[in-house]
C-alpha positions as CSV (number, residue, x, y, z in Angstrom):
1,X,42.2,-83.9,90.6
2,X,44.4,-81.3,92.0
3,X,47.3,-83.8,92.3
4,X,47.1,-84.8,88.1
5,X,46.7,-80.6,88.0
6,X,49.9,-80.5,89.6
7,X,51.7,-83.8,87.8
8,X,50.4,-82.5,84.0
9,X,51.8,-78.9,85.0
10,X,55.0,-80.4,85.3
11,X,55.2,-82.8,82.7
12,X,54.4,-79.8,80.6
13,X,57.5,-77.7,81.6
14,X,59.6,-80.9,81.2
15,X,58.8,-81.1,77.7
16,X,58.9,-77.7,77.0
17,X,62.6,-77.7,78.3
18,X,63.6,-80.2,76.3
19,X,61.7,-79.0,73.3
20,X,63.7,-75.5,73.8
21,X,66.6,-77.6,74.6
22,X,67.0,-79.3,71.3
23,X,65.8,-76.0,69.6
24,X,69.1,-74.6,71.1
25,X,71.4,-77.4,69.7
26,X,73.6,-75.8,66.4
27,X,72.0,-77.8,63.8
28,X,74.4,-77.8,60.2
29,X,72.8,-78.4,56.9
30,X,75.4,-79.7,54.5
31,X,75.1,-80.8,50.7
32,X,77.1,-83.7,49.2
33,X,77.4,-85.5,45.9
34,X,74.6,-87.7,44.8
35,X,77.1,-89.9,42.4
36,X,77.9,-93.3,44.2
37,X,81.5,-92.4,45.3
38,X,81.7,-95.7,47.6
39,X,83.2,-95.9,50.3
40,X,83.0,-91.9,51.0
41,X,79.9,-91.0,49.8
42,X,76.8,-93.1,48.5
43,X,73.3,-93.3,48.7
44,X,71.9,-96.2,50.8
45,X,67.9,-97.0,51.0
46,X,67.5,-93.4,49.5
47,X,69.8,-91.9,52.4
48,X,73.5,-90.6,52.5
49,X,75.9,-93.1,53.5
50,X,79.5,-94.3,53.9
51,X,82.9,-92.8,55.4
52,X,82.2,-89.3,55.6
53,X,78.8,-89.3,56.8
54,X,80.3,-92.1,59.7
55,X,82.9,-89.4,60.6
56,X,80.7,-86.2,60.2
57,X,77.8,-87.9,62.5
58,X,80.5,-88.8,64.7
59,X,81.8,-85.1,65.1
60,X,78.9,-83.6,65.2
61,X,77.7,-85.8,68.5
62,X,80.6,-85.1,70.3
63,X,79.3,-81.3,69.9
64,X,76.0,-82.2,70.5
65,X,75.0,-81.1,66.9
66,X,72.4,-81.9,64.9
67,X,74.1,-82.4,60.6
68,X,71.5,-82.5,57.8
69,X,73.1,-84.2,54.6
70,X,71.9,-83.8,51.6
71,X,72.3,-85.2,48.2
72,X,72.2,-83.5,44.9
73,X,73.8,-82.8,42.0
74,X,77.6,-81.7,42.4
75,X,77.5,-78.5,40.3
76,X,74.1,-77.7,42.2
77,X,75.8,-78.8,45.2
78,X,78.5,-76.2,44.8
79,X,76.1,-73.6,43.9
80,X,74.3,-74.4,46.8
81,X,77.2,-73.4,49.1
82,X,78.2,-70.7,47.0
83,X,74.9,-69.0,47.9
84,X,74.4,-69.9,51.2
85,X,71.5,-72.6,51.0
86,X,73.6,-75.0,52.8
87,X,76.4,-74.7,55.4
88,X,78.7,-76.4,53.8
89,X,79.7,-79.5,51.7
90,X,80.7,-82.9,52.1
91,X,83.8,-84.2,50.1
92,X,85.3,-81.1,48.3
93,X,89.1,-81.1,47.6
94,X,90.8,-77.6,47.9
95,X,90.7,-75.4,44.9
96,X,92.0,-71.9,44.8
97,X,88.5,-70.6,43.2
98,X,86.0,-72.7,45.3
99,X,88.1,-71.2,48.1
100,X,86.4,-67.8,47.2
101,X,83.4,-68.9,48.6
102,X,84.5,-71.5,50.6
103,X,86.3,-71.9,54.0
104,X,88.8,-75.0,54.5
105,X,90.5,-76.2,57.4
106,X,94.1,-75.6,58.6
107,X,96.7,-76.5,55.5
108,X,94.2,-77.6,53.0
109,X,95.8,-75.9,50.6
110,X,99.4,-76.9,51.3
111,X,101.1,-80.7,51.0
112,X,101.5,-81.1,54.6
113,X,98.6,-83.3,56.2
114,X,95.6,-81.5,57.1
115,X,94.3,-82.6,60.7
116,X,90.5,-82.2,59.9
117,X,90.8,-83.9,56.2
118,X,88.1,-86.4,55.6
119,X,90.4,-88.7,54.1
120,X,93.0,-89.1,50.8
121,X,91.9,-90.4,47.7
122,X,93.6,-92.2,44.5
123,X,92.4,-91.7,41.5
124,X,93.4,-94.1,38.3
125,X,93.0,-94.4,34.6
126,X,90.2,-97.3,33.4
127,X,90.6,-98.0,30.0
128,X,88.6,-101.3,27.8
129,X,90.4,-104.5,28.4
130,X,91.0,-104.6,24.9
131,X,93.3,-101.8,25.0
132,X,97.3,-102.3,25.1
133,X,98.0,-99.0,26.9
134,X,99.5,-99.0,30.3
135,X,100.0,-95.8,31.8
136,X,102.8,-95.5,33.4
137,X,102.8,-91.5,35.1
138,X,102.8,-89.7,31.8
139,X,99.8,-87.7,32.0
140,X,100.4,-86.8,28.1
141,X,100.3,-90.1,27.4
142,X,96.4,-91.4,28.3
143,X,94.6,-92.2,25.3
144,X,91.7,-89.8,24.7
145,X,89.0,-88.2,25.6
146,X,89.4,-89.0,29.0
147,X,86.1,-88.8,30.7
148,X,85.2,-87.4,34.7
149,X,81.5,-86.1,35.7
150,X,80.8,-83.1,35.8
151,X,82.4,-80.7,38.3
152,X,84.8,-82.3,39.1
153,X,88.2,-81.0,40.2
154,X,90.2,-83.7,38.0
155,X,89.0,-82.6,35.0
156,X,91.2,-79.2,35.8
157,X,94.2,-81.3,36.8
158,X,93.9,-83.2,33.6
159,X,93.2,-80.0,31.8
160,X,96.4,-78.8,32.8
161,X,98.3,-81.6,31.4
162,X,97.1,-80.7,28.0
163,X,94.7,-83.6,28.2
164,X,91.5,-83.6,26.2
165,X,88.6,-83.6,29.0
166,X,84.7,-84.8,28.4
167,X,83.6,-83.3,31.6
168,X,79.7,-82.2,30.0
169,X,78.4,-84.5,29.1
170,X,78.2,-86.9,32.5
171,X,76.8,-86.9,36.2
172,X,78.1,-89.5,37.8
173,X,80.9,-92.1,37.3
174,X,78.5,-95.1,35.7
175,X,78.0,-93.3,33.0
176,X,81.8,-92.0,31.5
177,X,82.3,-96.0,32.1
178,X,79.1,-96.9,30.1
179,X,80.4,-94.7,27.5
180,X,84.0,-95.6,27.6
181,X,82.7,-99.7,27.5
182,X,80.2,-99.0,24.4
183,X,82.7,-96.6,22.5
184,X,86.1,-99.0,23.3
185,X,87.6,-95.5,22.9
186,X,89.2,-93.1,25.7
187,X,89.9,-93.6,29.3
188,X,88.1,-92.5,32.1
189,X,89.4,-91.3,35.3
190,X,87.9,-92.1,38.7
191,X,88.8,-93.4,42.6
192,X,90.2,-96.2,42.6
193,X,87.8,-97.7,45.7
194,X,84.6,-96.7,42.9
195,X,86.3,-98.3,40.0
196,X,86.8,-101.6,41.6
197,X,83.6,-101.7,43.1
198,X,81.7,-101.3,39.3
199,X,84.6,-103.7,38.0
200,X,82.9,-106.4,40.1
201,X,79.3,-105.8,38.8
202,X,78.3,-107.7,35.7
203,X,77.6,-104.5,33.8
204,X,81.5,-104.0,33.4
205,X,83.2,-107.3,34.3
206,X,85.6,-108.6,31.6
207,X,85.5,-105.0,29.5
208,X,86.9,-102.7,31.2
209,X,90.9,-102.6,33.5
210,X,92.3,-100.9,36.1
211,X,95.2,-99.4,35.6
212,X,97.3,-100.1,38.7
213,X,99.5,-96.8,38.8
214,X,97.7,-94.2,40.4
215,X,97.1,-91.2,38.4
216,X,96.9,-89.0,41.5
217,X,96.3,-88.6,45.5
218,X,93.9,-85.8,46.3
219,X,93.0,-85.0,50.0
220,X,88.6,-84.2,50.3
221,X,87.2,-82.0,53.3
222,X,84.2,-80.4,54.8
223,X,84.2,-77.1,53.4
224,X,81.8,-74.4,55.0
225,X,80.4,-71.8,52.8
226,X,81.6,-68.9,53.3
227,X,77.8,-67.1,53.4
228,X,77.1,-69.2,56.4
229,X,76.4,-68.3,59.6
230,X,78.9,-70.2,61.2
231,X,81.4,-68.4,63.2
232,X,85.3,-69.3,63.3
233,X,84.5,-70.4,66.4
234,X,82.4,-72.7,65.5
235,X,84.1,-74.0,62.0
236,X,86.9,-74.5,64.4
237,X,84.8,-76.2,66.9
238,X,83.6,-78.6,63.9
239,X,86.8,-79.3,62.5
240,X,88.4,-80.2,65.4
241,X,86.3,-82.3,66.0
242,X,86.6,-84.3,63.1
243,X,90.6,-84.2,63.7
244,X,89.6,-85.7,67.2
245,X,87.8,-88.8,65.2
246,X,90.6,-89.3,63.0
247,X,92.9,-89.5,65.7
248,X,90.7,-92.5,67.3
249,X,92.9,-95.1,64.3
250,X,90.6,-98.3,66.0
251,X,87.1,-96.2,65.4
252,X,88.0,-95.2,61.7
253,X,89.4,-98.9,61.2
254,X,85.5,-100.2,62.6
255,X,84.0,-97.5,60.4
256,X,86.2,-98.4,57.3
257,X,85.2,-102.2,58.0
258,X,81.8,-101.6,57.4
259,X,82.4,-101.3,53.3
């Protein structure tokens, strides 16, 4: 009896150290987009999947993290970090006012490559097959209203192009191509990667192009709200180690193989 006494004391403190432990680890909580932005961002089997959650995981074991992800809406999203309910968020491109509330990594805001980016994207025009327009760099020139979701960054670039924007009225990418495939009018502008995966679905096959000139290249971070407890230290710590993934070409190439 005194010999189980002894074993079940010590069982005890075992667990309890690793209980406190894992209590110990820095655990992030981090908000992303709920639109399907395949291959970055997506939601598999009601989980977030795809490139970024790959590489974020991946950083955050090599600190011995724990990262929460979570989906929502991308204005809500944004509020979200703005207030401090999150840590940060997954896929933002650089803006001069989200930087108000947000911290970015080294040179986010310049042209020079960022270490810690996620990745670049392209974004194109998609207008109805029917159409004759081929865009050919002249912003001016895409037929309008040119629709993006909500919240979205392009819709400012576009803006400044003196381009008629329906930014309102949509959450997600789906839907500005439902609309521009029922109305035959406008364009919409989206990644490239998530217009050819919906040009492949019956939904859209044989009504809608691709334009093949790419409207524009934007580079997408991890941002970390500026309300966060986080320390420089450790927003260094985070984004260095997402620079040290990148810099493993054969893992990205096995992670980028998986869509």
């Amino acid at each position: 009896m005194k010999k189980f006494t002894v074993l079940l004391t010590i069982a005890v403190c075992l667990l309890s150290f690793s209980f406190s432990a894992f209590a110990k680890r820095e655990r992030v909580v981090l908000c992303t987009d709920r639109s399907y932005w395949y291959p970055f961002v997506f939601i598999n089997s009601y989980k977030p999947d795809g490139l970024y959650v790959d590489i974020v995981k991946d950083a955050a074991d090599r600190l011995d993290w724990r990262v929460s992800i979570r989906p929502m809406d991308w204005k809500k999203c944004l509020r979200a970090v703005e207030t401090g309910s999150v840590d940060g968020i997954l896929g933002a491109s650089y803006k001069a006012k989200r930087a108000e509330f947000l911290y970015y990594p080294l040179n986010a805001e310049s042209k020079k490559i960022a270490p810690a980016r996620l990745s670049s994207a392209e974004y194109v025009v998609v207008n109805t097959v029917g159409s004759k327009y081929t865009y050919n760099g002249d912003v001016k020139t895409i037929p309008q209203p040119v629709r993006v979701p909500r919240g979205y960054s392009v819709a400012d670039d576009l803006r400044k192009g003196g381009i008629e924007v329906d930014d309102k009225s949509s959450r997600g990418d789906e839907v500005t191509l439902m609309k521009l495939a029922s109305s035959g009018k406008g364009s919409v502008v989206t990644l490239r990667s998530v217009a050819k995966k919906y040009m492949s679905s019956p939904a859209f096959k044989g009504k809608l192009k691709v334009q093949s000139k790419t409207y524009k290249s934007k580079d997408y971070f991890l941002a970390i709200s500026k309300a966060s407890d986080l320390t420089q230290e450790k927003r260094d710590a985070l984004w260095g180690a997402i620079g040290a993934v990148n810099d493993d070409v054969d893992l990205v190439a096995e992670y980028q193989s998986k869509y």
